[in-house]
C-alpha positions as CSV (number, residue, x, y, z in Angstrom):
1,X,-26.5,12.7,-1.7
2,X,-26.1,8.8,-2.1
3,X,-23.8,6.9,0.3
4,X,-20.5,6.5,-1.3
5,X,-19.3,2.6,-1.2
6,X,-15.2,2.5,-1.0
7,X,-12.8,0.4,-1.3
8,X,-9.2,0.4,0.2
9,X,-6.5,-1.4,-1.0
10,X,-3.9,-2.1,1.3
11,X,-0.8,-4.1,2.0
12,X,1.3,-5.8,4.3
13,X,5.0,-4.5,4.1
14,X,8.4,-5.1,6.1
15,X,8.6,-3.4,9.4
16,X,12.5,-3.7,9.2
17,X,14.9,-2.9,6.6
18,X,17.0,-6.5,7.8
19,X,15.1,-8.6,5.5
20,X,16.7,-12.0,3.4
21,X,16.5,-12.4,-0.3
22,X,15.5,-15.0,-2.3
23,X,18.2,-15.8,-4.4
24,X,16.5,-18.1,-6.8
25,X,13.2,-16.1,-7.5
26,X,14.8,-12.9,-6.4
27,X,11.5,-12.1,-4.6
28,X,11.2,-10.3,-0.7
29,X,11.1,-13.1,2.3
30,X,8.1,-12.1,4.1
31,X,7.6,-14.8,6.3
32,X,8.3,-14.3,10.0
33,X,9.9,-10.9,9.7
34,X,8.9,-8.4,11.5
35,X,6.0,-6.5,9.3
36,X,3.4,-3.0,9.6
37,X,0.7,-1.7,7.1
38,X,1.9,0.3,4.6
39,X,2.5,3.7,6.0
40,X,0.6,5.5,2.8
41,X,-2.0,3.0,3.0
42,X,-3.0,4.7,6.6
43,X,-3.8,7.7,4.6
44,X,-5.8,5.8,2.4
45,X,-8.0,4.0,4.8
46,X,-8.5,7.1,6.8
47,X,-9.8,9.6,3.6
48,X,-12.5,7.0,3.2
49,X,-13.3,7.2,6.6
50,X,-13.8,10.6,6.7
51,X,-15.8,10.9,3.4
52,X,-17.9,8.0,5.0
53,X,-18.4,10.5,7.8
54,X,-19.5,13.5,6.0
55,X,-21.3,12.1,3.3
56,X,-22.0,8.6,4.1
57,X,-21.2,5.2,2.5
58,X,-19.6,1.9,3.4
59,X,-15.6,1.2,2.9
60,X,-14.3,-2.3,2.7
61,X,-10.7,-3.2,3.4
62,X,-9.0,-5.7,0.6
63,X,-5.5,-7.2,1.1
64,X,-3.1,-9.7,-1.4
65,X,-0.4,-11.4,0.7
66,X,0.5,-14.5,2.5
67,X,-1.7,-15.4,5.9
68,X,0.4,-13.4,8.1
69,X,-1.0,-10.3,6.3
70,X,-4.1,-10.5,7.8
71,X,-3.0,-8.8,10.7
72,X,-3.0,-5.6,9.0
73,X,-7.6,-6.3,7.8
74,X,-7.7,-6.0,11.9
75,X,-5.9,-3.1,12.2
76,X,-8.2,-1.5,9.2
77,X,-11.4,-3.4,11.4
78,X,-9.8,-1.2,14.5
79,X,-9.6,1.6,12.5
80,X,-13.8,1.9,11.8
81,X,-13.8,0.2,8.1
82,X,-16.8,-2.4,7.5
83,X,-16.0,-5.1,5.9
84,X,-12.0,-6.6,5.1
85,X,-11.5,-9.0,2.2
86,X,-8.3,-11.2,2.1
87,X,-7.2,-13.0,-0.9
88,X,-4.2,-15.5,-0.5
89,X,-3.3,-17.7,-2.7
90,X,0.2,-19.6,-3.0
91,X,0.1,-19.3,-6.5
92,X,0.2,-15.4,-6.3
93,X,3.6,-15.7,-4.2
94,X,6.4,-13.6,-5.4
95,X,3.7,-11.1,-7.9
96,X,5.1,-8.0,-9.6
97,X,3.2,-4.8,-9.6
98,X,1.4,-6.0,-12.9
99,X,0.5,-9.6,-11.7
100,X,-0.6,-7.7,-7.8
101,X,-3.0,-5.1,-9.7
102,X,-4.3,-7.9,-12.0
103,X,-5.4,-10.3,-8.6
104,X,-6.7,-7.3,-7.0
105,X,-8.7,-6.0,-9.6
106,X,-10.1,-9.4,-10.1
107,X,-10.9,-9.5,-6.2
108,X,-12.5,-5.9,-6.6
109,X,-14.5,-7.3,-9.2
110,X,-15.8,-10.3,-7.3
111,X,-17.2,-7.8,-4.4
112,X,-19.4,-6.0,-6.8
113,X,-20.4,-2.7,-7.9
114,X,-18.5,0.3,-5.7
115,X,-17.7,3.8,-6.5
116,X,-14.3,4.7,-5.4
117,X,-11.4,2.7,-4.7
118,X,-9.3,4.5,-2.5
119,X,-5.0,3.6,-2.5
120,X,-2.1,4.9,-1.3
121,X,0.0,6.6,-2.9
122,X,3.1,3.6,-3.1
123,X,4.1,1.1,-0.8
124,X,7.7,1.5,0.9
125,X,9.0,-1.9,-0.3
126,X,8.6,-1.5,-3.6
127,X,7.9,2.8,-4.1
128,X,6.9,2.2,-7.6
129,X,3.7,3.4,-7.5
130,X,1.9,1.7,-10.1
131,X,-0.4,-0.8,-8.3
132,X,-3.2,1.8,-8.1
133,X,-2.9,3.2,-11.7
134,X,-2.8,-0.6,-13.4
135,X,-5.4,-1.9,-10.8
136,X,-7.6,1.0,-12.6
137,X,-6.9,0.3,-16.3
138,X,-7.5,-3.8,-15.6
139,X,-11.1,-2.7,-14.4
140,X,-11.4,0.5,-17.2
141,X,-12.2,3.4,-15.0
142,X,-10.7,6.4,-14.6
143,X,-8.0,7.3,-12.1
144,X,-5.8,10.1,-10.1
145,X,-2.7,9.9,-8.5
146,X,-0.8,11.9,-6.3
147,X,-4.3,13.3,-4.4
148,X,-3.6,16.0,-1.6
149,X,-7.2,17.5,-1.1
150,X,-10.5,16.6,-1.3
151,X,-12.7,19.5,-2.2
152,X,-16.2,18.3,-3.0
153,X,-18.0,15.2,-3.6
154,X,-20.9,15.0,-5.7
155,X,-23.7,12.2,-6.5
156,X,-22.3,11.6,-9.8
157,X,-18.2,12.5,-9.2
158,X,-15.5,13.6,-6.9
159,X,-13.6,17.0,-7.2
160,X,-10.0,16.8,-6.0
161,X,-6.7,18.8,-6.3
162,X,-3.4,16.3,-7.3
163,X,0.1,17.6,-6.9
164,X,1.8,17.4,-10.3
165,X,5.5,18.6,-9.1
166,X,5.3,21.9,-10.4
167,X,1.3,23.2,-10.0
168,X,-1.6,21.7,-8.4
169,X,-4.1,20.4,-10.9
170,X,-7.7,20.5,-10.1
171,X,-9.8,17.5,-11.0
172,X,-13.2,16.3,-11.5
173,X,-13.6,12.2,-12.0
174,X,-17.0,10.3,-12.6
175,X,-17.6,7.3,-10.5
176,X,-16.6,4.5,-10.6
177,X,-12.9,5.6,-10.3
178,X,-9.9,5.3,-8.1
179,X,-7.4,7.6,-6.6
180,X,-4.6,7.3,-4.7
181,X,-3.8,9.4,-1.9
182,X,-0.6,11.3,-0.9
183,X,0.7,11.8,3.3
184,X,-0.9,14.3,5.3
185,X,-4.5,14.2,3.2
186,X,-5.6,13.5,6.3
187,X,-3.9,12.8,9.9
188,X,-4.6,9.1,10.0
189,X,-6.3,7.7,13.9
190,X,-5.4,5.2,15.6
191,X,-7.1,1.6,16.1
192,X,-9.6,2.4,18.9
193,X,-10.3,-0.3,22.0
194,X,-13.9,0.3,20.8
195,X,-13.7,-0.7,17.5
196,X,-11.9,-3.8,18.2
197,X,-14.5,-4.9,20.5
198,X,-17.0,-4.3,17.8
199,X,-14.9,-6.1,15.4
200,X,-14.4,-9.0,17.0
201,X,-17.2,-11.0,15.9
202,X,-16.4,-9.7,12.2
203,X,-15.9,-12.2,9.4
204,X,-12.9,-11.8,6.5
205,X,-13.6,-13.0,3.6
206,X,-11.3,-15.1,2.2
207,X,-10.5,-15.4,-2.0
208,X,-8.1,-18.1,-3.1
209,X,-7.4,-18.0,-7.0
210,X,-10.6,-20.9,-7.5
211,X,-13.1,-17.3,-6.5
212,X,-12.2,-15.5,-8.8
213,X,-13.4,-15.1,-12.2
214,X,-9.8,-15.9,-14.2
215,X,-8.4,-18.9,-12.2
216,X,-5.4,-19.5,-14.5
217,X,-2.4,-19.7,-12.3
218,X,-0.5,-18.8,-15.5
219,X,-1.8,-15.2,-14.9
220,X,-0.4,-14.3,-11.0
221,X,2.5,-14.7,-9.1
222,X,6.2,-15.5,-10.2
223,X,4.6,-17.2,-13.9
224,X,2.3,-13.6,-14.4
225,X,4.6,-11.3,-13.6
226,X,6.8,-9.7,-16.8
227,X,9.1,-8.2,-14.2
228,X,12.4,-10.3,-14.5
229,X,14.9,-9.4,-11.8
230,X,18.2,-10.3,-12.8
231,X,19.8,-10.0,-9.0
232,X,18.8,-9.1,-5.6
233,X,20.7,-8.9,-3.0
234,X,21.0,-6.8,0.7
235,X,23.1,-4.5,1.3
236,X,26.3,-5.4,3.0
237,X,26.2,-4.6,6.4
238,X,29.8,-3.3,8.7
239,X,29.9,-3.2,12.4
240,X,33.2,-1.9,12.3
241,X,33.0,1.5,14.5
242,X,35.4,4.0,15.9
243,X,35.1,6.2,19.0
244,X,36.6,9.6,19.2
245,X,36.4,11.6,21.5
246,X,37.4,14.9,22.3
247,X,36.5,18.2,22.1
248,X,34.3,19.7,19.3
249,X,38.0,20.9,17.4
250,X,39.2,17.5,17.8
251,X,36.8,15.5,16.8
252,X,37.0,18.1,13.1
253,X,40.2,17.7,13.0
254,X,40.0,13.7,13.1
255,X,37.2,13.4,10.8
256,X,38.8,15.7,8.0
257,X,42.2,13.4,8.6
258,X,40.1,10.3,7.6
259,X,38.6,11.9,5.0
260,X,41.7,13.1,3.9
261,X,43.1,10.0,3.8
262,X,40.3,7.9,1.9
263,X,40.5,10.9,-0.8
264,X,37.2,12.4,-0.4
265,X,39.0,16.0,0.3
C-alpha cells in the first residue's frame, strides 16, 4: 500500500472561559489570555499518527491564528507530526467559520497534492462544526463528519464508521477527502521529551495572505466573513456567596427555604 500524506487542521482556542469581548467587532480577544489546542483537535492529530504508523505516510500540522498560536505547531512537532504550516495574517483577524475554511483551504492548496485532511470534530470556542465540512466543499472533495472508527484503509480510499445520532453509518470515501474525527477515536499521547529534541531544529512555514493564490483581503477576516454578530457580551459574573453549615437536614431545609422564597418551589 502507498504512504498516505495527511493533513491536520488545528487551532489555537481559549484555555479559560474569563475572556474580554470586543465590543466593536464583536470578535473573541485572543491576545495574552491564557490559551491550549483544541481538545478535538488532539484526536485529530493522533488518528493520523496512528494511520502513519500502520500504513505509512507523512502528516503535516496547519494552523490560522495570530503569532501566539504557534505554540500549539510545537506541541503537534512534540507529538510526532512532520512538518507544521502557520498562516497569519492581520487581515484574517476576527474570520467566521466561512472566511477560516476559505484561508485554510487556500493554505492546503498551496502545500500541494495530499490525500486526507484529517480535523476535529469542532472547536470549543465556537462548537459549530463547520470548519471541516466548508474547508472540503472550497477544495471539492468529499468529506465525513462525526468519524468514531477507522476500519480499513485502502490505496484508493478509506473505510470508516460515523455516528449519525440514531445508527452508525458505514462509509467508503475516495481520496483526496477529509474527515473529521469525534473524542475517544483514539487516546491521544502526549508531547514526548524525544520528539521535542528532534523537533528543535524544525522549520514552520509561514503563509501571510501575499502566498497564497487569492490575496484579496476583501475575501478573509472581519470584511469575508457573512457572519454579522449583532452583540457579544460575557456573562455576568457574582461573587456573592453564602455559607451554611449544618447538618445534612439543615443544610435541606435551608436550601428549600431559598428556593422557596425566589419561587422556584
Amino acid at each position: 500500500m502507498k504512504p498516505i500524506k495527511m493533513i491536520t487542521c488545528i487551532k489555537q482556542v481559549p484555555g479559560t472561559t474569563i475572556v474580554d469581548i470586543d465590543e466593536e467587532t464583536g470578535v473573541l480577544k485572543r491576545e495574552g489570555i491564557e490559551a491550549k489546542m483544541n481538545p478535538y483537535d488532539l484526536y485529530a492529530i493522533e488518528t493520523a499518527l496512528k494511520l502513519r504508523e500502520q500504513h505509512g505516510g507523512v502528516v503535516t500540522a496547519i494552523t490560522l491564528g495570530p503569532l501566539q498560536s504557534r505554540d500549539i505547531l510545537k506541541e503537534a512537532y512534540m507529538m510526532g507530526v512532520d512538518d507544521c504550516t502557520f498562516i497569519s495574517d492581520k487581515s484574517m483577524a476576527g474570520a467566521d467559520v466561512l472566511a477560516t475554511s476559505y484561508a485554510l483551504s487556500g493554505a492546503i492548496k498551496k502545500l500541494g497534492a495530499f490525500d486526507l485532511i484529517i480535523c476535529g470534530k469542532q472547536t470549543t470556542d465556537g462548537d459549530t462544526a463547520q470548519v471541516g465540512a466548508e474547508i472540503a466543499e472550497f477544495l471539492g472533495i468529499p468529506h465525513a463528519t462525526n468519524v468514531i472508527r477507522i476500519i480499513q484503509v485502502e490505496d484508493a480510499l478509506i473505510r470508516m464508521e460515523m455516528d449519525m445520532g440514531d445508527y452508525v453509518q458505514v462509509q467508503n470515501i475516495p481520496y483526496p477527502c477529509l474527515i473529521t474525527v469525534d473524542k475517544d477515536i483514539y487516546m491521544p499521547r502526549l508531547p514526548s521529551y524525544k520528539n521535542m529534541l528532534k523537533s528543535m531544529d524544525k522549520e514552520i512555514c509561514m503563509l501571510a495572505l501575499s502566498d497564497l493564490e487569492d490575496d484579496d483581503p476583501a475575501h478573509y477576516g472581519l470584511s469575508g466573513s457573512p457572519t454579522q454578530v449583532e452583540r457579544v457580551f460575557p456573562p455576568e459574573s457574582s461573587a456573592n456567596k453564602i455559607d451554611v453549615r449544618g447538618t445534612s437536614e439543615e443544610i435541606a431545609e435551608f436550601l428549600y427555604q431559598r428556593l422557596k422564597e425566589q419561587k422556584f418551589v
